[in-house]
VOGU-3710 file (C-alpha; in Angstrom, 3 decimals, decimal comma):
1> xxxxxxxxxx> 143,870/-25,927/44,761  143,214/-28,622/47,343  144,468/-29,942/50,853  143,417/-30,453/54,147  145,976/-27,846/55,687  145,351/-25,253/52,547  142,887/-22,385/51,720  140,747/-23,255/49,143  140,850/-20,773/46,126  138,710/-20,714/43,254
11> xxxxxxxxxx> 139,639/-18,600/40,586  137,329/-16,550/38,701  136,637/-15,529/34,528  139,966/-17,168/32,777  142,068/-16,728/35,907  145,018/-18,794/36,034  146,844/-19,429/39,680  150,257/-21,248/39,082  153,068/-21,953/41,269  156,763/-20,465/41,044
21> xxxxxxxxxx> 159,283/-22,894/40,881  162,111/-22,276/43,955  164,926/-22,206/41,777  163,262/-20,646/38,518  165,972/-17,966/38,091  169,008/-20,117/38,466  169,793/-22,320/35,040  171,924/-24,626/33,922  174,221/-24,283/30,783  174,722/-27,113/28,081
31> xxxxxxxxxx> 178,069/-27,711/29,464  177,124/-28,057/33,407  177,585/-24,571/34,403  175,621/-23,136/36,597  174,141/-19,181/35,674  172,499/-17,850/38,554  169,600/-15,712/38,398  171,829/-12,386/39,167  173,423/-13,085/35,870  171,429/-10,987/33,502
41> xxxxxxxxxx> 171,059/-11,441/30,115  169,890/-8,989/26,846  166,940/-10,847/25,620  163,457/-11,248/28,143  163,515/-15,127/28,963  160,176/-16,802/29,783  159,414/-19,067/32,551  158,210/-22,238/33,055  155,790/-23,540/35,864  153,155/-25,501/36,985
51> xxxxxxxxxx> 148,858/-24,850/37,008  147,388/-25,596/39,969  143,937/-23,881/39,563  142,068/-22,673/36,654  138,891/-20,712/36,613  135,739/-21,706/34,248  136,060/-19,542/31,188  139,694/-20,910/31,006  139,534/-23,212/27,668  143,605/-24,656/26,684
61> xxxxxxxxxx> 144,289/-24,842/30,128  144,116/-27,434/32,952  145,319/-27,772/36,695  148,193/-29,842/36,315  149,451/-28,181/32,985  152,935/-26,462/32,409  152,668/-23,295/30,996  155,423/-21,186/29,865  155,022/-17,379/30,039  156,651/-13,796/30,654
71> xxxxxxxxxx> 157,586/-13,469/34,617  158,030/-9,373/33,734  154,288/-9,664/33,279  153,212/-11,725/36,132  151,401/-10,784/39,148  152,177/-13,096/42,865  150,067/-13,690/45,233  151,222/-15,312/48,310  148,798/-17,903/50,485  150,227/-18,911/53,811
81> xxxxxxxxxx> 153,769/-19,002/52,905  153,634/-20,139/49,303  154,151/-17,714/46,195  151,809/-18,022/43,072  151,357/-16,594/40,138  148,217/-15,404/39,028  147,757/-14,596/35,408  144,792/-14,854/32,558  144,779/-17,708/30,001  146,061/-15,182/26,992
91> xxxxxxxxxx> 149,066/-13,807/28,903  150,241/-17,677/28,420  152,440/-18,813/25,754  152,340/-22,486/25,358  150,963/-25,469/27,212  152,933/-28,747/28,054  150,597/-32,030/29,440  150,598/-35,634/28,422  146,992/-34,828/27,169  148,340/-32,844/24,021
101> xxxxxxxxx> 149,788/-35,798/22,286  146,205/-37,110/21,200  146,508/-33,427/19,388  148,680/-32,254/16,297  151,324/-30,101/17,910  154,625/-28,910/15,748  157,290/-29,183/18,915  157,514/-32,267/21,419  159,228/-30,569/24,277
//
């Protein structure tokens, strides 16, 4: 994580710090509807959001990255007014980057 007006963290072992997105729990439905975030549903629904540090032992992963994982199983962190998510590389489900296309992945999302 960089910036002139930020701490600088670096994270440790396969430490993963990502950002929440502000309106994460609100979505929207095929047909325009908004369902906000009170609106619970049966199944556990994972989240999306974005890497912005990644420690060394970290191997799939890279700042920048979308990863999709549980938020039930997410630990926050806030640093000086801004909530993040810190979480290690195995607790995430998939990775989304430009970078991935040179690879053979099944789903193009």
């Amino acid at each position: 994580m960089d910036g002139s007006d930020k701490t600088p963290i670096r994270m440790l072992h396969d430490r993963i710090l990502c950002e929440t997105d502000s309106d994460a729990g609100e979505r929207r439905s095929s047909g325009g509807i908004v369902i906000p975030a009170t609106a619970a549903m049966g199944a556990r629904r994972l989240a999306w959001s974005r890497v912005v540090a990644v420690g060394p032992h970290a191997r799939a992963v890279e700042a920048g990255d979308r990863v999709l994982y549980d938020p039930e199983d997410k630990a926050e962190v806030e640093v000086q007014g801004e909530t993040y998510v810190v979480m290690r590389e195995r607790d995430i489900h998939a990775v989304a980057a430009e970078r991935l296309g040179e690879e053979a992945a099944g789903l193009y999302l």
